[in-house]
C-alpha positions in Angstrom: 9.6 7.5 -16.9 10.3 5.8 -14.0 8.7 2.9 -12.6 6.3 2.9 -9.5 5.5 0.0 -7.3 2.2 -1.3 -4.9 3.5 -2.7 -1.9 0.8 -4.3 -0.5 -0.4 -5.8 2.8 -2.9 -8.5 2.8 -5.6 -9.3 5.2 -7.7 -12.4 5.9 -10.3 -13.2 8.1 -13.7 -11.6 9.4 -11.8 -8.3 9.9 -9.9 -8.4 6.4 -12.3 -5.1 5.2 -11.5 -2.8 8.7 -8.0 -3.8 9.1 -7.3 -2.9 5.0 -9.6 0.3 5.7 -7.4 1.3 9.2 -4.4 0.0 7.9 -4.4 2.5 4.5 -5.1 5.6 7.2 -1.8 4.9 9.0 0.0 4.5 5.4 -1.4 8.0 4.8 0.0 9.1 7.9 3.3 7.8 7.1 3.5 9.6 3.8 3.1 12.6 5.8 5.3 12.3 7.9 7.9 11.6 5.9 6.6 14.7 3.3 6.7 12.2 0.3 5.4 13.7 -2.8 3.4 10.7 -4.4 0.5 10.2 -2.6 -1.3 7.2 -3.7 -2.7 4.7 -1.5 -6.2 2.3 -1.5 -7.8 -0.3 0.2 -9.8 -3.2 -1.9 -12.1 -5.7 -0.3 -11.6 -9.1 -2.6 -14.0 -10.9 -0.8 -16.1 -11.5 2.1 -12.6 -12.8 3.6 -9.7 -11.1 2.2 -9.0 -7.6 1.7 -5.6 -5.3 1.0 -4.0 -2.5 1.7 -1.9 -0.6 -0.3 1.3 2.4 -1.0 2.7 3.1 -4.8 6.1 4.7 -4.9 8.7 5.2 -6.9 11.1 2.3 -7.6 14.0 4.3 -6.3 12.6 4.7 -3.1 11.1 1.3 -2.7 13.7 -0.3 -0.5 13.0 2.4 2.3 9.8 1.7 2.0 10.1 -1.8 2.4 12.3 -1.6 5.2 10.3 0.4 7.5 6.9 -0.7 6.4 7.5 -4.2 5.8 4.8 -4.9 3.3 3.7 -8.7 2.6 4.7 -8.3 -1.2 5.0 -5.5 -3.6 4.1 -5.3 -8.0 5.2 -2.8 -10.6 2.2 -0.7 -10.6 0.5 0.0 -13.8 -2.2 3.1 -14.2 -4.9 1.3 -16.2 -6.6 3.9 -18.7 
């Protein structure tokens, strides 16, 4: 199986839970565009100050990813049962 990472954005400030919450509808928008077949994206709000945004793909496609989207950091992600 092969791997998939979260490449994630993060967001600070009074704003952190709207940006996260815009920012995952343009990542949506994004995926179709570019008809990619994995589909998983989110937004968490960590606290009253800080929130993220997210994209998982595959491992094999996560340079282009980076490269166009320029995410703050990215993590092997893991589907917790």
């Amino acid at each position: 199986m092969n791997r998939q990472i979260k490449l994630i954005w993060d967001f600070r400030g009074q704003a952190a839970a709207k940006t996260a919450e815009h920012h995952e509808i343009h990542l949506k928008e994004f995926l179709d565009k570019e008809n990619y077949t994995l589909k998983i994206t989110g937004f968490e709000i960590l606290s009253e100050m800080y929130a993220v945004a997210y994209l998982v793909v595959e491992e094999a496609d996560m340079i282009v990813f980076r490269d166009a989207l320029r995410p703050h950091r990215g993590e092997v992600f893991i589907v917790e049962s």
